[in-house]
C-alpha positions as CSV (number, residue, x, y, z in Angstrom):
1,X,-132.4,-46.2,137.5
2,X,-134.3,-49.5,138.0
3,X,-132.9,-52.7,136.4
4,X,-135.5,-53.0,134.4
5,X,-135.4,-50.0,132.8
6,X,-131.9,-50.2,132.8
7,X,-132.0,-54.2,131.1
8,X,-135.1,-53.0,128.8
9,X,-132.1,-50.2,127.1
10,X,-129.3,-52.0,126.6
11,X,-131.6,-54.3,124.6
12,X,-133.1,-51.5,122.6
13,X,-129.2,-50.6,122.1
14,X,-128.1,-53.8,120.7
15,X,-131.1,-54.3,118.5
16,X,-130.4,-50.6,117.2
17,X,-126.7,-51.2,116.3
18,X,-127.5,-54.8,114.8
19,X,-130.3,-53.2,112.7
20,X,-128.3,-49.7,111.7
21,X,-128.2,-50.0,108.2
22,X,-128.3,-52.7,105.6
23,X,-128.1,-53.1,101.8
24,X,-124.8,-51.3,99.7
25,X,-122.9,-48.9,101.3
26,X,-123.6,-49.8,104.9
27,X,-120.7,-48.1,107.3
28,X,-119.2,-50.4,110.2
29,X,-120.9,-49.6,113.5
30,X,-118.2,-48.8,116.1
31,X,-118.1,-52.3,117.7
32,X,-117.3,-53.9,114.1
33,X,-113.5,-54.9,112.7
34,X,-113.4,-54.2,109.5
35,X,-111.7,-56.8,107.2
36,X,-111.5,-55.8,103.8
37,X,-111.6,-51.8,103.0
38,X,-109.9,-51.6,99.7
39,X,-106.3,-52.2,100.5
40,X,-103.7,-54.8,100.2
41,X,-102.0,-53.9,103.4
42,X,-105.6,-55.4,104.9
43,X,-106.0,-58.1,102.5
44,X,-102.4,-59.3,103.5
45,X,-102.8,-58.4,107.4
46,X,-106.3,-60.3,108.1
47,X,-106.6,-62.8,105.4
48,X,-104.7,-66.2,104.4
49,X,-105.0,-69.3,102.2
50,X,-107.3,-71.9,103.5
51,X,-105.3,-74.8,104.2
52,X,-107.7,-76.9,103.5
53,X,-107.0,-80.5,101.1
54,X,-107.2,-79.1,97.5
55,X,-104.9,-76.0,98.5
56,X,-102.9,-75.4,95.3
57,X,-102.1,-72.0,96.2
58,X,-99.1,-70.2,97.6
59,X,-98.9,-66.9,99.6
60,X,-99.0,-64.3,99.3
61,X,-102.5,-63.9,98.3
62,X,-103.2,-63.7,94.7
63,X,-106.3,-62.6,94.1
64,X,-105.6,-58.8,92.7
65,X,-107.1,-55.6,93.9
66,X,-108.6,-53.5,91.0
67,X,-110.7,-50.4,90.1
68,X,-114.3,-50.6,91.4
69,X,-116.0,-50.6,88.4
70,X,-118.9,-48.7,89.9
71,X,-117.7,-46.5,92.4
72,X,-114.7,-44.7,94.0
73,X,-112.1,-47.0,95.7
74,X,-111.0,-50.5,95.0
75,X,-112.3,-54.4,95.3
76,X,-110.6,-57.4,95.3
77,X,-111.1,-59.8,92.4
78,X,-111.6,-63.7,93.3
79,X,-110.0,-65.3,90.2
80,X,-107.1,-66.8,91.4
81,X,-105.1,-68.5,88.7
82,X,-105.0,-71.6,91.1
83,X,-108.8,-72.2,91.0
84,X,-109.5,-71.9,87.3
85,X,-111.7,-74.3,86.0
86,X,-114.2,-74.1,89.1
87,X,-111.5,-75.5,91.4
88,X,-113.3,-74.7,94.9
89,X,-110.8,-74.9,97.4
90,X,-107.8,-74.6,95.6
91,X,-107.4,-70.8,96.5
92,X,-110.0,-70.0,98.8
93,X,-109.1,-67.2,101.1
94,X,-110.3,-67.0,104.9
95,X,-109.6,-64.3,107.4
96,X,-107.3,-65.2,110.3
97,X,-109.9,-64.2,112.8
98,X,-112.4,-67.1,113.8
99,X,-115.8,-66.8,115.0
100,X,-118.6,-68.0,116.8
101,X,-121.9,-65.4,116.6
102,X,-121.7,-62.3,114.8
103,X,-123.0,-59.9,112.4
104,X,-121.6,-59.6,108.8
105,X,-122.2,-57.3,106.0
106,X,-120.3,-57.9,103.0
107,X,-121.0,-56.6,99.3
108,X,-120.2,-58.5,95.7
109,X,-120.1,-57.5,92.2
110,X,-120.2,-60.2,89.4
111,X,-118.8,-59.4,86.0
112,X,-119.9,-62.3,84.0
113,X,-122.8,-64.2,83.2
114,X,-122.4,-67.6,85.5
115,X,-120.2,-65.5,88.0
116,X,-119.7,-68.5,91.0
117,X,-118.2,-67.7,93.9
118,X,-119.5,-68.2,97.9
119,X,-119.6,-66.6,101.2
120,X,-118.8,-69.4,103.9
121,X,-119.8,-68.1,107.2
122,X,-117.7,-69.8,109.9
123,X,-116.1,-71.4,107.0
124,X,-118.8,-73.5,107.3
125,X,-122.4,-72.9,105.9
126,X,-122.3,-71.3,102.6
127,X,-124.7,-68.3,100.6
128,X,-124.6,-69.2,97.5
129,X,-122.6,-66.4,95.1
130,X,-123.9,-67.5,91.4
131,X,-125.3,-65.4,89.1
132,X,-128.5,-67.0,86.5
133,X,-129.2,-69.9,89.3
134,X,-132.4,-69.7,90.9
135,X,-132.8,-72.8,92.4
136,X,-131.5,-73.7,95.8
137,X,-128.0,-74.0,94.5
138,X,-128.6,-70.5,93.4
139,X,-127.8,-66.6,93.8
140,X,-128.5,-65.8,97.9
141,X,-129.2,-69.4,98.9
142,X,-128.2,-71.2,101.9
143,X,-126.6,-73.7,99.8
144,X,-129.1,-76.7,99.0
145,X,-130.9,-75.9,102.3
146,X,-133.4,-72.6,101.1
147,X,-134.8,-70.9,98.3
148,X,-132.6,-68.7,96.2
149,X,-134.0,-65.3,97.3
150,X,-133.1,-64.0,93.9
151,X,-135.7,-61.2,92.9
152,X,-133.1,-59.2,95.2
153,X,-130.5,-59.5,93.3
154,X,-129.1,-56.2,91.3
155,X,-127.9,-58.3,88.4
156,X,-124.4,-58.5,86.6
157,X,-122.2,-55.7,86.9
158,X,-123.8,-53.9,90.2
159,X,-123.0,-54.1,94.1
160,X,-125.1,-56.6,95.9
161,X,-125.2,-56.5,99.4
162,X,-125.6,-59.6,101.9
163,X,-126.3,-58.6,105.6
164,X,-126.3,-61.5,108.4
165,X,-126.7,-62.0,111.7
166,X,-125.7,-65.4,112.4
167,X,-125.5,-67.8,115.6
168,X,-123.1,-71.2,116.1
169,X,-124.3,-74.1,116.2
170,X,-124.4,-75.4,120.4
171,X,-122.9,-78.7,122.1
172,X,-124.1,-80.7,125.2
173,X,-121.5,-83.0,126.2
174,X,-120.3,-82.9,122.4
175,X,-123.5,-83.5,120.9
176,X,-125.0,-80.9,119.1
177,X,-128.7,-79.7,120.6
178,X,-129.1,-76.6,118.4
179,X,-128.6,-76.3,115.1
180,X,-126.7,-73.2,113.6
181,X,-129.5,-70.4,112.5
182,X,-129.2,-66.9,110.6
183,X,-131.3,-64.1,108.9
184,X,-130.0,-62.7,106.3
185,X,-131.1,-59.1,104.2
186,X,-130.3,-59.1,100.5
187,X,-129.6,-56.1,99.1
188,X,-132.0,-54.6,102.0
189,X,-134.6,-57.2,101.9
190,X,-134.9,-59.9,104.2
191,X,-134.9,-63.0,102.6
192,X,-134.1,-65.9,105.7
193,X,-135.6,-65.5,108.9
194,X,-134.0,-67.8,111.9
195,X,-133.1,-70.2,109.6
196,X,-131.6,-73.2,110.5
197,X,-128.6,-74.9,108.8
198,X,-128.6,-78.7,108.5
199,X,-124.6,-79.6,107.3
200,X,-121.6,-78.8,105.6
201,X,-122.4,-79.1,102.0
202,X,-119.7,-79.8,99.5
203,X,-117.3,-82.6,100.8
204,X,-113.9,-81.9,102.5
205,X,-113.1,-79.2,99.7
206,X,-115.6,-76.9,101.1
207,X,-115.3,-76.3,104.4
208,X,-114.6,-76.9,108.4
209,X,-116.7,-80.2,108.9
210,X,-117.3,-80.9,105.0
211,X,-115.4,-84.4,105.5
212,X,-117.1,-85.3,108.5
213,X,-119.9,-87.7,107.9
214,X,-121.1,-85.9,104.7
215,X,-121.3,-82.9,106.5
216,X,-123.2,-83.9,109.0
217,X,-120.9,-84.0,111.5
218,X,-120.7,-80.7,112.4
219,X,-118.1,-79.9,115.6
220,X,-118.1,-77.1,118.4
221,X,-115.2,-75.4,116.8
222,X,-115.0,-71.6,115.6
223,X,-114.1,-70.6,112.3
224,X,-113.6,-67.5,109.5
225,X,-115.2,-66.2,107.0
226,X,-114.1,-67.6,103.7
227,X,-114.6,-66.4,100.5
228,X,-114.6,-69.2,97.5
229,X,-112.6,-68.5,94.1
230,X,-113.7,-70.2,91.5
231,X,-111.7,-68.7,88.6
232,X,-114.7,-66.4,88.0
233,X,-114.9,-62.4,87.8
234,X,-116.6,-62.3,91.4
235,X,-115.7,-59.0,93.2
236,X,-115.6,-57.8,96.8
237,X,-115.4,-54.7,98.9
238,X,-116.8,-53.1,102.6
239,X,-116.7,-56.3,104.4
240,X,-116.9,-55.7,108.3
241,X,-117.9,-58.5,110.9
242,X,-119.2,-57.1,114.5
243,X,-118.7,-60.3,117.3
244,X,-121.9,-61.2,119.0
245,X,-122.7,-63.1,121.7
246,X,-126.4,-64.7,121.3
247,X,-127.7,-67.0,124.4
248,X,-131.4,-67.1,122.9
249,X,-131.6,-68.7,119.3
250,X,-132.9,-66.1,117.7
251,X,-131.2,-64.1,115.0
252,X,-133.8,-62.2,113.5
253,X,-132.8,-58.1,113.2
């Protein structure tokens, strides 16, 4: 076989397994860890406390597994008694595992009007969790950066799905020269296309980088996926993350 022909299908591969499924119920493709599936024994095994400056929680992790209100199986509930209030920070939860590129699906239920919670992606750039907010502070945003994409959203009391390819940030003698980018599908939709992410938004409570010059000074350093608690009803369940290893900026899928 020529290499050509042979280059030509292990792109059509990749591109297949990247764009496999989306929205609710999307199964892990073979190449993917799976990092939440209903279980303490997971929660316990591939997730900790962020240690970041507001940490008022202790291990183990608090946030409680319960019924899935909608379905078979269980979800794990982000109101930790430490961040009531809105407390962002105070009992965040990030898994052990850092990254640089990859591809994450991960699915969310709020119970409550005003639900707030956050998906940090590389513990860095956040989608916005918050249910009534359309602006772009709001539901599916990349926080302050793009529209809140939020005619996808299912509403209160349903699983949303947010599915993301998304690419690091890259360094030249410790200056950054390309910016971190993702696309993103909501609930099956694709709402960002190769978008690029400014900064760290939030302060030194937020996230890797927050502190450093406003969040502008983002650093060639990997990082997890952390989830925010905000003292808030926020559900999750079938989160999976699939490494990646993206030379051209493009994450479109």
């Amino acid at each position: 076989m020529k290499p050509l022909l042979i280059g030509c299908l292990l792109v059509m591969a990749i591109l297949q397994n990247l764009s496999a499924q989306v929205g609710v119920g999307a199964k892990a493709p073979k190449k993917a860890t799976v990092y939440f599936d209903g279980t303490r024994q997971m929660l316990d095994e591939k997730w900790m406390y962020w240690a970041g400056p507001r940490l008022a929680a202790t291990p183990p992790i608090k946030w409680k597994l319960v019924k899935d209100p909608v379905d078979e199986g269980m979800a794990v509930n982000t109101n930790d008694p430490a961040a009531a209030g809105g407390k962002y920070g105070a009992a965040d939860i990030v898994t052990k595992d850092e990254f640089r590129d990859f591809r994450l699906h991960i699915e969310f239920l709020v119970a409550n009007p005003g639900g707030n919670s956050g998906v940090y992606l590389q513990n860095r750039h956040e989608i916005q969790v918050l249910d009534g907010d359309k602006t772009p502070h709001g539901m599916g945003a990349v926080i302050n950066e793009s529209e809140s994409p939020y005619q996808a959203y299912n509403g209160l009391g349903k699983w949303n799905a947010y599915d993301i390819v998304y690419r690091a940030a890259r360094f030249k003698d410790g200056k950054r020269v390309e910016k971190a980018m993702l696309t993103m599908y909501f609930n099956g939709q694709k709402v960002h296309k190769n978008f690029q992410v400014n900064q760290v938004w939030g302060g030194e409570f937020s996230g890797i980088d927050g502190g450093n010059d406003d969040g502008k000074g983002i650093t060639d350093t990997p990082g997890g996926l952390k989830l925010q608690a905000e003292g808030h009803d926020v559900l999750y369940r079938n989160i999976w993350i699939q490494k990646l290893d993206l030379k051209k900026a493009d994450t479109d899928f």
